[in-house]
C-alpha positions in Angstrom: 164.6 -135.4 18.2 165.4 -134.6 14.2 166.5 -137.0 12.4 169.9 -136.4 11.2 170.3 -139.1 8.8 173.9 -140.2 7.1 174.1 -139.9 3.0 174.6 -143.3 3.0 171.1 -144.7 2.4 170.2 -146.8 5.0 168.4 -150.0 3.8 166.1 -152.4 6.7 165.0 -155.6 6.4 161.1 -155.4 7.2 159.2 -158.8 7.4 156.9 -159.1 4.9 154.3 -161.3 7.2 150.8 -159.0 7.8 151.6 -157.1 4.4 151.0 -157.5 0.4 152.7 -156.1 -2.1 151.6 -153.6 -4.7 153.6 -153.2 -7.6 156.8 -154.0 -5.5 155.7 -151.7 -3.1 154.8 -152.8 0.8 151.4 -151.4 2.1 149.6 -151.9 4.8 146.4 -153.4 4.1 144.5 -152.9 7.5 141.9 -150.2 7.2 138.1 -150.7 7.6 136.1 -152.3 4.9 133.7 -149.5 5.1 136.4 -147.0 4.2 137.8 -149.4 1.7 134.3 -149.7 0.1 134.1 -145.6 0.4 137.4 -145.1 -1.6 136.4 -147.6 -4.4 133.3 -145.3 -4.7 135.1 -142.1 -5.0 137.7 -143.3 -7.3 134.6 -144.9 -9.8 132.8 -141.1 -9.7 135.8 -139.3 -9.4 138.6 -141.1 -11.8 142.0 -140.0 -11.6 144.0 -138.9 -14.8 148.1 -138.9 -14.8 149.6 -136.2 -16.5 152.4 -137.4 -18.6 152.5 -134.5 -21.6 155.2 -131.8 -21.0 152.8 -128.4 -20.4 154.3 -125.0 -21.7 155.7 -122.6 -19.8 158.8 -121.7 -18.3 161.1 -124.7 -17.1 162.6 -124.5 -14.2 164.9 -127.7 -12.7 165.5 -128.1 -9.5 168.2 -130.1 -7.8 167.3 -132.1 -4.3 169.6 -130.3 -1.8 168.3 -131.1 1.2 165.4 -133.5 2.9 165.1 -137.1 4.3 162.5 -139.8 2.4 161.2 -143.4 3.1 160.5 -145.7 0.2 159.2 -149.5 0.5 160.7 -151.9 -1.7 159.1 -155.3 -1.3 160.1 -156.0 2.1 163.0 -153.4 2.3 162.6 -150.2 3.8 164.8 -147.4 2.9 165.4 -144.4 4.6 168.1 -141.6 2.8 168.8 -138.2 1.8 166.6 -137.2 -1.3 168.4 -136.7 -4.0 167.6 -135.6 -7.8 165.6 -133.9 -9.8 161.9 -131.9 -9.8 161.3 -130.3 -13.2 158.6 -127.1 -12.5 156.7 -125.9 -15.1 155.1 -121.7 -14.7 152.7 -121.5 -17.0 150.1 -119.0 -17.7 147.2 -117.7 -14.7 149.7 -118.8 -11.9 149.1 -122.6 -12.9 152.2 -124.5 -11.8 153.2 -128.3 -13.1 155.7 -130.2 -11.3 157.4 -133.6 -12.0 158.8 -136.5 -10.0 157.1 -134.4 -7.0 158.1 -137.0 -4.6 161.7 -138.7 -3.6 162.3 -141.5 -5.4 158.5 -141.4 -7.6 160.1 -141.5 -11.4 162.4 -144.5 -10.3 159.4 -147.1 -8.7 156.3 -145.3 -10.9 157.8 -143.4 -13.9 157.6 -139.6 -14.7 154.1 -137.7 -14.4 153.1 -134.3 -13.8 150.7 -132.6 -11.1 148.8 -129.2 -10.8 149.8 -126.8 -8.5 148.5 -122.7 -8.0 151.5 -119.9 -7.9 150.2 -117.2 -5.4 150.2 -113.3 -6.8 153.1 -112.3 -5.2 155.2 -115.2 -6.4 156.4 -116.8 -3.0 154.3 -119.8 -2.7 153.1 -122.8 -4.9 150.4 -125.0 -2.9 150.1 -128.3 -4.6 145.6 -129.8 -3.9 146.6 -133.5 -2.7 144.3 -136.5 -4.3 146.0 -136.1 -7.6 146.8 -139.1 -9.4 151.1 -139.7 -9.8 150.7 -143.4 -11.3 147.9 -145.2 -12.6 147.7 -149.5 -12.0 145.5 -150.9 -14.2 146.3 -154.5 -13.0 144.8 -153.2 -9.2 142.2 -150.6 -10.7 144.0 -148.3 -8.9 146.2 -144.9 -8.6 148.6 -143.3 -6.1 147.5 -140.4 -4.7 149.1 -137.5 -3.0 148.4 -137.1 0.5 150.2 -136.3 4.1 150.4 -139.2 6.3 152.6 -140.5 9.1 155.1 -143.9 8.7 155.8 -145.4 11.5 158.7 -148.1 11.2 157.4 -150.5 14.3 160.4 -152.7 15.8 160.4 -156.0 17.7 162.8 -157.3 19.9 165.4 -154.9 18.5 164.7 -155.4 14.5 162.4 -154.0 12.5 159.0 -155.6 11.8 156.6 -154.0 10.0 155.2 -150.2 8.6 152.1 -148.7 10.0 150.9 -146.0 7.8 147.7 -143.3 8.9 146.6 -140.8 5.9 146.3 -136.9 7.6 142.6 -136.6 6.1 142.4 -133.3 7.7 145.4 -131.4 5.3 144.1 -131.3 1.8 147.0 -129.6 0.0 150.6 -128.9 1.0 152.7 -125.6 0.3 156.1 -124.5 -1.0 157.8 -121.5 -0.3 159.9 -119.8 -2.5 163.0 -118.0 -2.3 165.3 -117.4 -4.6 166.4 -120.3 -6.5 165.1 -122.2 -3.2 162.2 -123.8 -2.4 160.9 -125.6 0.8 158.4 -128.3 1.4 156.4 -126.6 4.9 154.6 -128.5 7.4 156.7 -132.2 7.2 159.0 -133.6 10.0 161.4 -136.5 10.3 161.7 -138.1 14.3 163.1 -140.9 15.9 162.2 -142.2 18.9 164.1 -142.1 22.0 165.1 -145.1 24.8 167.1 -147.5 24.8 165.3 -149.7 22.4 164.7 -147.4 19.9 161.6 -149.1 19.4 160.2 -147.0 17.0 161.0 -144.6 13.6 158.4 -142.1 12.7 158.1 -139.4 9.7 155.6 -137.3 9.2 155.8 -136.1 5.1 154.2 -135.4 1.9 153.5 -139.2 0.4 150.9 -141.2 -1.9 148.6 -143.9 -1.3 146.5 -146.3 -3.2 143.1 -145.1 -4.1 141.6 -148.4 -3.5 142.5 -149.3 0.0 144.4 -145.8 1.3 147.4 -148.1 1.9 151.0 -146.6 1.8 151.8 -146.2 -1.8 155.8 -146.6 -0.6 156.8 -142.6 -0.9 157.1 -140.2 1.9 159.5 -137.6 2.4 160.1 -134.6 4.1 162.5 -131.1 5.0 162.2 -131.4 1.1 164.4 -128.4 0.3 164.9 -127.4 -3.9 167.8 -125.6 -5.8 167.4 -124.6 -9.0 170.0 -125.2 -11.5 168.6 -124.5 -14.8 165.8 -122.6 -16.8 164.5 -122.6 -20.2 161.2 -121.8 -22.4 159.2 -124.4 -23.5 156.5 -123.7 -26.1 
């Protein structure tokens, strides 16, 4: 069923025990070598650049006004309402910049910018997934944008650990636009039913680590925008 999460956040102790920590974030390190070994490659011929200048355009601010997100926090897990802001930047050819494009990014990672395409008729922005939100140069490695599943994974009642699988088969998500709204499409929040409640699942726009594809400790999802204010910037 949907989730239908409080606005109280709700905050889970998560062992930290068959995890490490990234930059205070819990990942899951458990991915073949291979495809370790394959990301290290990519990310060497393929480096990643964080956009942190403000672009020109027209300015748009949106307000969170709807959505559910799960963030890792050492060994806490967090589930909650989204809440504040995504700065969009129109700029010229249909070229679209957006900031703090996942819950909870500019508070663990700081702000940064990524491309996205505004269709002709205006109702769309689709957003290429790969592009770099934060850059560690302690790891020698970025977050990345991707769509992935988190599963929280109980035991005996509590839970225990995240399990987190990359959707390697999306490779950009969209946002529709209407009005001074606009939706994240395609993302889905579920819990699992019976009487242990054994298991939490989302299934959301999120980042990873370029290094190992572990959970980069954002995913969110029924992201829903309102705008609140708009300005020039030249």
């Amino acid at each position: 069923m949907a989730l239908a999460f409080s606005a109280q956040a709700g905050v889970l102790s998560v062992h930290a025990c068959n995890h490490h920590v990234k930059n205070h974030q819990v990942v899951n390190p458990m991915i073949p070598q291979s495809r370790a070994m394959e990301l290290q490659a990519q990310q060497l011929n393929q480096p990643q650049r964080v956009i942190t200048s403000m672009p020109e355009g027209e300015l748009r601010t949106y307000e969170r006004t709807g959505g559910q997100g799960m963030f890792a926090n050492n060994d806490q897990i967090g589930l909650d309402v989204q809440s504040g802001k995504m700065d969009i930047v129109f700029a010229e050819d249909n070229v679209v910049y957006m900031k703090n494009i996942l819950f909870n990014c500019m508070i663990n990672y700081g702000p940064s910018w990524v491309q996205g395409v505004l269709s002709d008729d205006g109702t769309t922005i689709t957003v290429p997934l790969g592009q770099s939100i934060y850059r560690d140069d302690y790891y020698n490695a970025d977050l990345e944008l991707c769509m992935g599943t988190t599963e929280l994974i109980y035991v005996d009642g509590q839970p225990d650990h995240i399990e987190f699988t990359v959707d390697e088969r999306v490779s950009e998500v969209t946002y529709i636009i209407d009005g001074d709204k606009i939706m994240l499409q395609g993302t889905e929040g579920s819990e699992a039913t019976g009487q242990d409640m054994s298991r939490f699942n989302a299934y959301g726009f999120a980042c990873r680590w370029s290094d190992d594809g572990s959970f980069g400790g954002c995913l969110e999802w029924n992201t829903e925008l309102t705008r609140t204010a708009t300005k020039l910037i030249k």
